[in-house]
C-alpha positions in Angstrom: 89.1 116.5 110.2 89.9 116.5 113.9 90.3 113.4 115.9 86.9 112.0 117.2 84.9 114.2 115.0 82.1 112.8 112.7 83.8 112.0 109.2 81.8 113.5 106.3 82.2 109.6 104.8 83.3 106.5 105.2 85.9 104.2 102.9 85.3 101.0 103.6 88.3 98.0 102.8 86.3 94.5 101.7 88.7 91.6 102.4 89.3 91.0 106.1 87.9 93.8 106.7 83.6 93.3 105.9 84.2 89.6 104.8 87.4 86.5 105.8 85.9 84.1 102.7 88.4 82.7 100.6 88.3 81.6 96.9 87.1 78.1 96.7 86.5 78.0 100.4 83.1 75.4 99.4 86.6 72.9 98.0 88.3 72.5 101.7 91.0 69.8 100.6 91.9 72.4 97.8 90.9 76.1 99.5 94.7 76.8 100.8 96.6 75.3 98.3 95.1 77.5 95.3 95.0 80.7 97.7 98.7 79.8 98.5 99.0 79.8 94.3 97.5 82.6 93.8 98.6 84.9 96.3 101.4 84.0 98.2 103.7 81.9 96.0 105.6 83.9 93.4 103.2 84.3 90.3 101.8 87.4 88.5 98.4 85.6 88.1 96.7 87.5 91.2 98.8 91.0 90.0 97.6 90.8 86.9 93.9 89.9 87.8 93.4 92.5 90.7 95.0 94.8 87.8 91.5 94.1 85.4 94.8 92.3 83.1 93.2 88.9 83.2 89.3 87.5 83.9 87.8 85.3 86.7 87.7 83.0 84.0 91.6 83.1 83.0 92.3 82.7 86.6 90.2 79.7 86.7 91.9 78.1 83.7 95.1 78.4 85.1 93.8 77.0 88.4 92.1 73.6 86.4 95.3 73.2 84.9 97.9 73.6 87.9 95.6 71.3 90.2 94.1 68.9 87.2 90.8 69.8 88.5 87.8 70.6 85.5 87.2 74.0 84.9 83.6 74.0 84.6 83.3 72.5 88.1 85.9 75.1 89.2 84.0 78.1 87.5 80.8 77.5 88.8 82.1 76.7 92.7 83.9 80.2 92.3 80.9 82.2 90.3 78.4 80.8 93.2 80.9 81.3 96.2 80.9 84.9 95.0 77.5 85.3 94.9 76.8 84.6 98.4 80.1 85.9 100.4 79.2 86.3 104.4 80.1 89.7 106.0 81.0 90.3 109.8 78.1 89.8 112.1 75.6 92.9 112.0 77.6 95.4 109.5 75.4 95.7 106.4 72.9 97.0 108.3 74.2 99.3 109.7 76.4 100.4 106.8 72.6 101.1 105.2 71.6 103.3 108.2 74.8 105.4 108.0 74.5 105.8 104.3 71.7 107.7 104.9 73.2 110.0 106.9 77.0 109.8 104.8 78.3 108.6 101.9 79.9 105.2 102.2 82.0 104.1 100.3 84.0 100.9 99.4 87.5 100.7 98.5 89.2 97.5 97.5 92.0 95.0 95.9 89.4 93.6 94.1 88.8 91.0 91.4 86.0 91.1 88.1 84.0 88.8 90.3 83.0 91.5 93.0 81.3 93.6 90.2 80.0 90.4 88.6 78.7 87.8 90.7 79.3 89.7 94.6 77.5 92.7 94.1 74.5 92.8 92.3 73.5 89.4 94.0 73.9 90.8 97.2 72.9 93.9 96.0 75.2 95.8 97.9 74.6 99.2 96.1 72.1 99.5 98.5 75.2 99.5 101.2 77.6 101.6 100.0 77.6 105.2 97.6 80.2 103.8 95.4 82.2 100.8 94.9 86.1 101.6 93.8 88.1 98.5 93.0 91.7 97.7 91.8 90.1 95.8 89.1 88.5 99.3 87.3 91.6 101.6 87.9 94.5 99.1 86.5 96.1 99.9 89.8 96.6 99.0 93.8 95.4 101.1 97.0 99.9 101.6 98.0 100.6 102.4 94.3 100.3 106.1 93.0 100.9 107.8 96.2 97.3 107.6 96.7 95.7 108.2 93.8 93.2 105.0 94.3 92.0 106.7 97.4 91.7 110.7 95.4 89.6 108.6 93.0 87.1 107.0 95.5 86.9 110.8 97.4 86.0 112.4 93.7 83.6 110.0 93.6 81.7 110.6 96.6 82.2 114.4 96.7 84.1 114.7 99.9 87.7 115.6 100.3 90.1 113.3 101.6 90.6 115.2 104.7 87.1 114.9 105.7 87.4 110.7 104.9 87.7 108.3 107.9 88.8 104.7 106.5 88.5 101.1 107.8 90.8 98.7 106.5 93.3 95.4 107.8 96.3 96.8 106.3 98.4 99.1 108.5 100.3 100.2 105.4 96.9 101.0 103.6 95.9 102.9 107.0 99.4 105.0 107.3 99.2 105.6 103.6 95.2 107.1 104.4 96.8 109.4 107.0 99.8 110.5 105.2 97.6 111.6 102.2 95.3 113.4 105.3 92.7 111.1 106.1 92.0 109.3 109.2 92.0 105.7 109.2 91.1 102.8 111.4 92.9 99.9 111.4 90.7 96.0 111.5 91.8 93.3 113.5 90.0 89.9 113.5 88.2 90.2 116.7 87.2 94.2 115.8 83.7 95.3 116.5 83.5 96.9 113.6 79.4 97.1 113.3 80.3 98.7 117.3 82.1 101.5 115.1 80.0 102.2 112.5 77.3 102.6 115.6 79.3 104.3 117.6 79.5 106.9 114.2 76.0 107.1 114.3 75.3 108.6 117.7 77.9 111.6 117.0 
């Protein structure tokens, strides 16, 4: 696909990318320290759950019993924060009017609780073609050379070459190109619902 041409479809990353919520973001005196647990301090817990190795509600086990915290009033703060995420301003709908023009799909590190409590609350099949996460393939977006992103293209029916991405990850955006897609990387302060217009005046 050359530069500034219409993509055939569109791969669209989820976190910090459509949405910035945070696991147990409704528990503020808690909502770094478990993220910090979770993801940043050495522990295979978040490998293994993005990985489809371990449930939403293994994780929040471990979580009652790290912070001494009950795990029912942990599991439903987590199931109902799921089930009502926020996106950027504006970008579902237009996500829905270039779906009708394109496939779009999402691609994503994901956890069980997209496909449980994220999606068909917010009914976001009606958003995207297909959703591709980490949890169903047992594996990353950086691992296997690619293969995560071969998988969403099969998918959708539309070579990778012919794929324009949107994700935060510049590794996740040179891996896109490398493998021949185009990708643009998301910032913070990115327009992104600009972008997806912008697509749909080509």
């Amino acid at each position: 696909m050359k530069a500034n041409t219409k993509p055939k479809a569109v791969l669209m990353d989820f976190h910090r990318t459509l949405t910035f919520d945070l696991f147990w973001e409704t528990l503020p005196e808690y909502t770094g320290r478990i993220n910090d647990f979770l993801f940043v301090e050495p522990s295979q817990t978040a490998n293994l759950w993005l990985r489809g190795k371990i449930s939403a509600e293994d994780v929040t086990e471990i979580v009652a019993d790290e912070f001494r915290l009950s795990y029912d009033f942990l599991w439903e703060t987590l199931a109902d924060e799921c089930a009502r995420r926020s996106f950027v301003n504006g970008i579902l709908p237009k996500l829905s009017q270039l779906r009708q023009t394109i496939p779009v799909a999402m691609v994503t590190d994901n956890m069980d609780v997209l496909e449980r409590f994220t999606v068909p609350r917010l009914m976001l099949d009606k958003f995207f073609s297909s959703i591709v996460s980490s949890h169903q393939l047992g594996f990353l977006k950086l691992e296997r050379e690619g293969q995560f992103f071969f998988e969403a293209a099969e998918r959708i029916g539309v070579p990778i070459t012919n794929c324009l991405l949107f994700d935060d990850s510049p590794e996740t955006c040179d891996l896109f190109r490398t493998i021949g897609g185009q990708a643009q990387q998301v910032f913070p302060d990115t327009d992104l619902a600009g972008h997806i217009q912008s697509l749909l005046r080509v």
